[in-house]
C-alpha positions as CSV (number, residue, x, y, z in Angstrom):
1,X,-109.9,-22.1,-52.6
2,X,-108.0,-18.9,-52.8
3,X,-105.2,-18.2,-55.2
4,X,-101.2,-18.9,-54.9
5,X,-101.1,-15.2,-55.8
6,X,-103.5,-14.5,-53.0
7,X,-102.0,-16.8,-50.3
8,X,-98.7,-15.2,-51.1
9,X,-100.3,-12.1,-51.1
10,X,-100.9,-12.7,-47.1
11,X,-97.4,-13.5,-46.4
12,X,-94.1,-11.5,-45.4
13,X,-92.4,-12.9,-48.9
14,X,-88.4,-14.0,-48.5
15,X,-88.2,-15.2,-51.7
16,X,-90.0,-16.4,-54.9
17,X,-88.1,-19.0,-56.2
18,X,-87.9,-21.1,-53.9
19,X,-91.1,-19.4,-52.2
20,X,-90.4,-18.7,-48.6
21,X,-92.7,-17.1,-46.5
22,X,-94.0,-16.3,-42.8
23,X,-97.0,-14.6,-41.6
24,X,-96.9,-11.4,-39.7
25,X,-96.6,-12.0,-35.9
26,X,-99.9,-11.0,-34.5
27,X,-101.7,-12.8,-37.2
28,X,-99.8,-15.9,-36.3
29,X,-101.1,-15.4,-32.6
30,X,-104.8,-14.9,-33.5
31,X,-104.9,-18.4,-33.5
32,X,-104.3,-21.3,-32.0
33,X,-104.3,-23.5,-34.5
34,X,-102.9,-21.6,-37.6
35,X,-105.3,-21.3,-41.2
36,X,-103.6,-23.3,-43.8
37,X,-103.3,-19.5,-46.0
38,X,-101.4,-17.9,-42.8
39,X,-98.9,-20.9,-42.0
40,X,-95.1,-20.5,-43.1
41,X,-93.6,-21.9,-46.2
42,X,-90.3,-23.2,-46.5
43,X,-89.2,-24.7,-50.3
44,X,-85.9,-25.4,-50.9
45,X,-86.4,-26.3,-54.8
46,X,-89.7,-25.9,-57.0
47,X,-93.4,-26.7,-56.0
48,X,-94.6,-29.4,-58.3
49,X,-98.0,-29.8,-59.6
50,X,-98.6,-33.7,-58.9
51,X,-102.2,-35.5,-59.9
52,X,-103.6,-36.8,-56.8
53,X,-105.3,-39.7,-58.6
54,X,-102.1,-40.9,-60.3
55,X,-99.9,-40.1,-57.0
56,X,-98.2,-43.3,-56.0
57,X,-95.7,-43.5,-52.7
58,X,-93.7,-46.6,-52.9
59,X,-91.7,-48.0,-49.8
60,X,-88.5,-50.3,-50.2
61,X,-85.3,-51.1,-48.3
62,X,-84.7,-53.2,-45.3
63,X,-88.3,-54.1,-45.4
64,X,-89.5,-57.8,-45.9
65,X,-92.6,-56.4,-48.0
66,X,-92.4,-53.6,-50.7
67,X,-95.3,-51.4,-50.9
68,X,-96.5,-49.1,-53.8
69,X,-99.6,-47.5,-52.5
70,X,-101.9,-45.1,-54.3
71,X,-103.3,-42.2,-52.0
72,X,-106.8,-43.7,-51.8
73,X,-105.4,-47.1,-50.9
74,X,-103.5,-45.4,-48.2
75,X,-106.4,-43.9,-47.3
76,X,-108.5,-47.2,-46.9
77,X,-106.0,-49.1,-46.3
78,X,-104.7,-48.1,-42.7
79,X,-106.7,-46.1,-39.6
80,X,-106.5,-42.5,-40.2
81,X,-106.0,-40.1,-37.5
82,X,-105.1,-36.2,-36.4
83,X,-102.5,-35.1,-34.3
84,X,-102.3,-31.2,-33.0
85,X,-98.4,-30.4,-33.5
86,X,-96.5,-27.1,-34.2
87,X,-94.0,-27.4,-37.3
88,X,-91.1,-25.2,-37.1
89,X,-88.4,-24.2,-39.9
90,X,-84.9,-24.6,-37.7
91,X,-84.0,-21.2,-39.4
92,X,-87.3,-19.4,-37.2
93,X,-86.0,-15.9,-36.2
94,X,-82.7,-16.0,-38.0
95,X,-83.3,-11.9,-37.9
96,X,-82.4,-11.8,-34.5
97,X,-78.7,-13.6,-35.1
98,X,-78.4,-11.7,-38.3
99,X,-78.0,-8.6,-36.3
100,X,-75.2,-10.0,-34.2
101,X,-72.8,-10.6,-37.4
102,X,-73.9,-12.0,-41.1
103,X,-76.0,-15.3,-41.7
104,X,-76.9,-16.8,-44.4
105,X,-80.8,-18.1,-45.4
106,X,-83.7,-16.5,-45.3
107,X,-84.4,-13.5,-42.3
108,X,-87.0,-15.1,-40.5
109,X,-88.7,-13.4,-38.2
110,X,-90.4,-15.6,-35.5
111,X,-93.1,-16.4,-37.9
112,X,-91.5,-19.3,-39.4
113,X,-93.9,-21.8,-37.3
114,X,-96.9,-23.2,-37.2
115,X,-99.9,-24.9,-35.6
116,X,-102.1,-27.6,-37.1
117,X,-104.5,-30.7,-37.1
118,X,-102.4,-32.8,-39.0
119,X,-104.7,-36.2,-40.5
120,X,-103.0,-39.1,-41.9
121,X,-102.0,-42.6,-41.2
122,X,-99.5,-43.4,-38.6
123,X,-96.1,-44.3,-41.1
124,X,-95.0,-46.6,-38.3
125,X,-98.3,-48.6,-39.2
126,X,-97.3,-48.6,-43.0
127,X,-93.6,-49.7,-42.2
128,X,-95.3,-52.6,-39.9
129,X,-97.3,-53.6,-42.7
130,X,-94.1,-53.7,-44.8
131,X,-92.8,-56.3,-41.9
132,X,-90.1,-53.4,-40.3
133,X,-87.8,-55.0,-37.8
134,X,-88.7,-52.8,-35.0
135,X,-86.1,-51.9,-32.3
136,X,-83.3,-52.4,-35.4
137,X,-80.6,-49.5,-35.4
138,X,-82.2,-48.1,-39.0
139,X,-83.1,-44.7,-40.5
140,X,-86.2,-44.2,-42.5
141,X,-85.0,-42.1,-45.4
142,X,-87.8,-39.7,-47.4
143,X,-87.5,-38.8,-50.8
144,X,-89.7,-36.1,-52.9
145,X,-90.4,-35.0,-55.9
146,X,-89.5,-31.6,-55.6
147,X,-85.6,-31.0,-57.1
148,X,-83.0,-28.7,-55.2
149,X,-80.4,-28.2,-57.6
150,X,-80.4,-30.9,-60.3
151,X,-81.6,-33.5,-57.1
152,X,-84.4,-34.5,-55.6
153,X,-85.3,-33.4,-51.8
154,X,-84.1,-36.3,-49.5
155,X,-84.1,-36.4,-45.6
156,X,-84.3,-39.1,-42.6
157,X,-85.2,-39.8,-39.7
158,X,-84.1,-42.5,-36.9
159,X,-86.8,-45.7,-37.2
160,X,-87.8,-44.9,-33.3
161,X,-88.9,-41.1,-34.3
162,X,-90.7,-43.2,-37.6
163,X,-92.7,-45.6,-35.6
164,X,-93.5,-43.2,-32.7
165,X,-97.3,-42.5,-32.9
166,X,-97.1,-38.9,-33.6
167,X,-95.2,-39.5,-36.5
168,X,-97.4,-39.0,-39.8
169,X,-98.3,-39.4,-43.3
170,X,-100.3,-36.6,-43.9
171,X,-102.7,-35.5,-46.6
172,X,-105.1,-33.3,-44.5
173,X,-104.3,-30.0,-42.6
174,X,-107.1,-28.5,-40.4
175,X,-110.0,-30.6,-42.2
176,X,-108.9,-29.9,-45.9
177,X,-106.2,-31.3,-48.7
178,X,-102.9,-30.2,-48.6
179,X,-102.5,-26.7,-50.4
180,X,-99.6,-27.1,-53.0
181,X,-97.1,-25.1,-51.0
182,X,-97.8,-27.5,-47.8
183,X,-97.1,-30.9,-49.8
184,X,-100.3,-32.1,-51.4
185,X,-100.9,-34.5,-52.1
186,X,-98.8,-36.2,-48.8
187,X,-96.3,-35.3,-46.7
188,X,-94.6,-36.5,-43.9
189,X,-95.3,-34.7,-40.5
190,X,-93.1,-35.5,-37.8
191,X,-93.7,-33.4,-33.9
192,X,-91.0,-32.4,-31.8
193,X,-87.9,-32.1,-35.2
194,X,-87.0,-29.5,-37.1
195,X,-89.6,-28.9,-40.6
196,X,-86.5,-30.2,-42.8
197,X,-87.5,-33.5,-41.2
198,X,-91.0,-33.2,-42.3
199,X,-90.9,-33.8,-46.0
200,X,-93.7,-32.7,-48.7
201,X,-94.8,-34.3,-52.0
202,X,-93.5,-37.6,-50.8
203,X,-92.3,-39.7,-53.6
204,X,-90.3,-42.8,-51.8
205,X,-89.5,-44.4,-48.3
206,X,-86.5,-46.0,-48.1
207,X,-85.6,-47.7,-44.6
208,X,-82.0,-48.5,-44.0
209,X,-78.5,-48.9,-42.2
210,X,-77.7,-45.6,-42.3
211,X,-78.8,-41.6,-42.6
212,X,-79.5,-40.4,-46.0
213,X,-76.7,-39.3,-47.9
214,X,-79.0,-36.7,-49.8
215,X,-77.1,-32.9,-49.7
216,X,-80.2,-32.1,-47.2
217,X,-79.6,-34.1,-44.9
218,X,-76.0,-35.4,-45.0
219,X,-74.9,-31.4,-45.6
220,X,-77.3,-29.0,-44.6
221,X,-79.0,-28.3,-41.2
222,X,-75.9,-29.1,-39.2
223,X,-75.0,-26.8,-36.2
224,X,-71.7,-25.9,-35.8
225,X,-69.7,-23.4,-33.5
226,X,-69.1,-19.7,-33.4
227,X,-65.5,-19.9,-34.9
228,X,-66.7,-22.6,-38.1
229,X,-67.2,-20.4,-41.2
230,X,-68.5,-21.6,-44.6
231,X,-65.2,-22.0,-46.1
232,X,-64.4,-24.3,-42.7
233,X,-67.7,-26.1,-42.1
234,X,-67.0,-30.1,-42.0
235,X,-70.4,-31.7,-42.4
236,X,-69.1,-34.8,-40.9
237,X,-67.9,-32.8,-37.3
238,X,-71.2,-30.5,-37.5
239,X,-74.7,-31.9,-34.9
240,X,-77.2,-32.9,-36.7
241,X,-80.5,-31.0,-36.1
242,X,-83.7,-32.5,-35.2
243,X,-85.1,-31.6,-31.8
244,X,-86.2,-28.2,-31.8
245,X,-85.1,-26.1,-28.4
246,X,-87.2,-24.6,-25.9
247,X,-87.9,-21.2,-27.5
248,X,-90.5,-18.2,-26.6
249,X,-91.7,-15.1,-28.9
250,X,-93.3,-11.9,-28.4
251,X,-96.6,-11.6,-31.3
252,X,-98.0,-8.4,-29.2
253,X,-97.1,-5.4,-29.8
254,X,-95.2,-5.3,-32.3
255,X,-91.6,-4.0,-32.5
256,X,-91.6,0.0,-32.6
257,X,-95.1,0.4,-31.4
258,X,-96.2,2.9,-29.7
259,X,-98.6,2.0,-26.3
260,X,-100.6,3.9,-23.8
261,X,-99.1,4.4,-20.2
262,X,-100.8,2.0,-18.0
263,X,-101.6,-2.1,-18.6
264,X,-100.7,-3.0,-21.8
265,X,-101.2,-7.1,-22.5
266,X,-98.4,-8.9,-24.3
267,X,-99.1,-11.7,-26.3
268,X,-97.1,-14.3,-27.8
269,X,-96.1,-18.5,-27.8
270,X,-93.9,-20.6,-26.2
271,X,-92.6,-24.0,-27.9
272,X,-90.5,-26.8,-27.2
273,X,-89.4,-29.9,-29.2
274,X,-89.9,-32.5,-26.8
275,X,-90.5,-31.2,-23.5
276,X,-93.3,-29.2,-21.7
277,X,-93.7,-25.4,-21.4
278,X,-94.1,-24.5,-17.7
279,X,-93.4,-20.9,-17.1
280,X,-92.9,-18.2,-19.3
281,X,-91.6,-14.8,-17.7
282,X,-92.3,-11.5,-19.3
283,X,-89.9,-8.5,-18.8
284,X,-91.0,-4.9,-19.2
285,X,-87.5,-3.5,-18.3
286,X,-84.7,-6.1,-20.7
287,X,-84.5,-8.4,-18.0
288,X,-84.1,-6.7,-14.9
289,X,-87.3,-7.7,-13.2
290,X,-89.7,-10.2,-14.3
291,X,-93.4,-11.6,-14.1
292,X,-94.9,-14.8,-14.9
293,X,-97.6,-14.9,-18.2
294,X,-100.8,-16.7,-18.1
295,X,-100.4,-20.2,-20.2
296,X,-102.4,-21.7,-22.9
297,X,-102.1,-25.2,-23.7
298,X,-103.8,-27.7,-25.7
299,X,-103.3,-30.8,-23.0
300,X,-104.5,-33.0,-25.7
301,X,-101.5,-32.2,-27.8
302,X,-97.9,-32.4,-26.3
303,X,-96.0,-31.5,-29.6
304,X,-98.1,-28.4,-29.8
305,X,-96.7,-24.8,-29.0
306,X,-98.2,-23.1,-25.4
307,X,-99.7,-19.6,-25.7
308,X,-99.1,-17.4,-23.2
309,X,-100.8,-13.8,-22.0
310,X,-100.0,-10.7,-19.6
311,X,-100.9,-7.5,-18.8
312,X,-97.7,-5.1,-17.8
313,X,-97.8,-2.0,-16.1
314,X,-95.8,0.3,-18.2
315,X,-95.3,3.8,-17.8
316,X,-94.3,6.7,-20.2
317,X,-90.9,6.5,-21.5
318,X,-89.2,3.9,-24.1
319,X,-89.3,-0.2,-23.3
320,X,-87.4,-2.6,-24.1
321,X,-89.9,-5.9,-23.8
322,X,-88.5,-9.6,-23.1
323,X,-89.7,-13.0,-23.0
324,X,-87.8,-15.9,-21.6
325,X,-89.7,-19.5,-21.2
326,X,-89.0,-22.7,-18.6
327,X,-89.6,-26.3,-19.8
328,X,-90.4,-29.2,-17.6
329,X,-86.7,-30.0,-16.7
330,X,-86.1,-26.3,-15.3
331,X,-83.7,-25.5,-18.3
332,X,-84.3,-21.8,-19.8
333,X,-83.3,-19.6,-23.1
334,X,-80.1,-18.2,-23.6
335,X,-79.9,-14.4,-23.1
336,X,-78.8,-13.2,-26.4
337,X,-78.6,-14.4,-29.6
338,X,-74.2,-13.4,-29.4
339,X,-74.1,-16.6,-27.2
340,X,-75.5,-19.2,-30.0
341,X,-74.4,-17.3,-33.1
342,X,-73.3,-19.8,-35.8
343,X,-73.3,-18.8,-39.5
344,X,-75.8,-20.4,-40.8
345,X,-78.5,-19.0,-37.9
346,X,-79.6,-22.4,-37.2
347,X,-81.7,-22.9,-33.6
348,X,-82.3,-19.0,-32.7
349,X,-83.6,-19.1,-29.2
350,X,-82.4,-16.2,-26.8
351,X,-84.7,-14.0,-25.3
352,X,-87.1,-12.2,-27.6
353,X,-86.9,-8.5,-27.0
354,X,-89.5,-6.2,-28.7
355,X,-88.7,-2.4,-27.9
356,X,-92.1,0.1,-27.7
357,X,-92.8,3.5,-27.2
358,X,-94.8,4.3,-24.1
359,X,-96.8,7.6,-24.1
């Protein structure tokens, strides 16, 4: 197994403490399913070093059974299983609202999501074996053991989203452990919501009346309006993210490149949180005219990102490139990033536009 140093090495780096990373677009798009060393990393505190064999995830709360369960007795203990699904950080391509007015986080390009095989247990088949009251208006709450400022990492999730099949414990991506910077030795996985909803190092599962009143999730990842600033953000008034929006990005070419006159294929995904991809429509001229891309789709895997293909005719002269995708209830992206701009850069899905050089 390579190196942190190596892995990093790989990377477009935001940050080193925490360690934030993405990798470079048309990397990202040589695969379908994305290499464990080329998938984003999003910390929010330190990555700590935790022995596998004395790991131990306990479960508690509204639960007629407590569990304590060691990661080989989760193992044996319940069916495993793999599910395909794209994991996106809710701050992907933050650049693009950044250059509307200040943000804050990290600058991420559109390389702040990824694809894998995801192999675990089901959690809704743990929390049945703990005797969970299914249908009950509760929230699962996760708890790490990474800290983020002086506290541990804590988010939830509604008990429906917890006992959907899709929804994971996972200790395996693409056929291997967990590297360090992806949660080993378990993490939570859960399609369709934002990564912050998709805990690593799992320490503790807590199910209860209520969301969890960590800083993460009770005060972070909120969306709020153009006019809210830092100094006026209300937690309590601000929507909640967990369904990731329909959102498209151009991998190929690459901003500023320069392209030979005649066919030039573009390359890049299309995702959506819970709904199908349809169409995706590629512009060579900002928008003016459009044509339809060519689709890729696992149909084995409905929480997994499409990839789409076309070859435009482009003559000499400079190009400004655009991507706009269509889910399955006809809704599209916004147009530019001005019209969802909120200060954090939360949910960045207007049209990607990629400007090139056409000799």
């Amino acid at each position: 197994m390579s190196s942190l140093a190596e892995r990093k090495a790989r990377l477009i780096v935001h940050g080193d403490a925490p360690y934030n990373a993405e990798p470079p677009l048309e990397r990202l798009r040589s695969a379908y399913r994305t290499a464990a060393d080329d998938f984003y990393v999003r910390s929010h505190g330190d990555l700590p070093e935790i022995d596998a064999d004395g790991y131990r995830l306990t479960l508690d709360g509204a639960l007629p059974t407590a569990l304590e369960l060691s990661l080989h007795g989760l193992q044996k203990r319940f069916p495993q299983v793999t599910v395909t699904a794209t994991m996106q950080c809710a701050g992907n391509r933050r650049a693009d609202m950044r250059a509307v007015a200040p943000v804050s986080g990290d600058p991420w390009d559109g390389g702040a999501i990824g694809t894998a095989d995801w192999t675990g247990v089901r959690l809704g088949d743990v929390l049945r074996e703990a005797g969970i009251t299914e249908g009950a208006n509760l929230h699962v709450a996760f708890e790490s053991h990474d800290t983020v400022e002086g506290h541990p990492y804590g988010a939830s999730i509604p008990l429906a989203k917890a006992l959907s099949p899709e929804t994971l414990l996972a200790f395996a991506m693409n056929g291997a452990p967990l590297l360090p910077e992806h949660g080993f030795p378990l993490r939570a996985v859960v399609p369709g919501f934002a990564g912050v909803r998709s805990p690593k190092w799992l320490k503790r599962i807590t199910v209860q009346d209520r969301p969890s009143d960590n800083p993460i999730q009770a005060g972070d990842y909120k969306l709020y309006p153009a006019d809210v600033t830092a100094e006026t953000a209300d937690p309590a008034t601000g929507h909640t993210i967990n369904i990731m929006p329909l959102n498209a990005v151009i991998c190929e070419p690459a901003r500023g490149a320069s392209l030979q006159a005649g066919a030039s294929r573009i390359t890049g995904y299309a995702v959506s949180g819970d709904r199908a991809v349809v169409r995706v429509d590629v512009s060579g001229d900002g928008g003016r005219t459009w044509a339809q891309a060519a689709l890729e789709h696992d149909a084995g895997a409905p929480f997994a990102w499409t990839f789409w293909m076309i070859d435009l005719e482009l003559p000499s002269g400079e190009h400004e490139l655009a991507v706009r995708a269509w889910d399955e209830a006809g809704q599209t992206q916004p147009a530019a990033p001005d019209d969802t701009w909120n200060y954090k850069g939360y949910l960045s899905a207007s049209w990607h536009r990629v400007r090139v050089t056409v000799d």
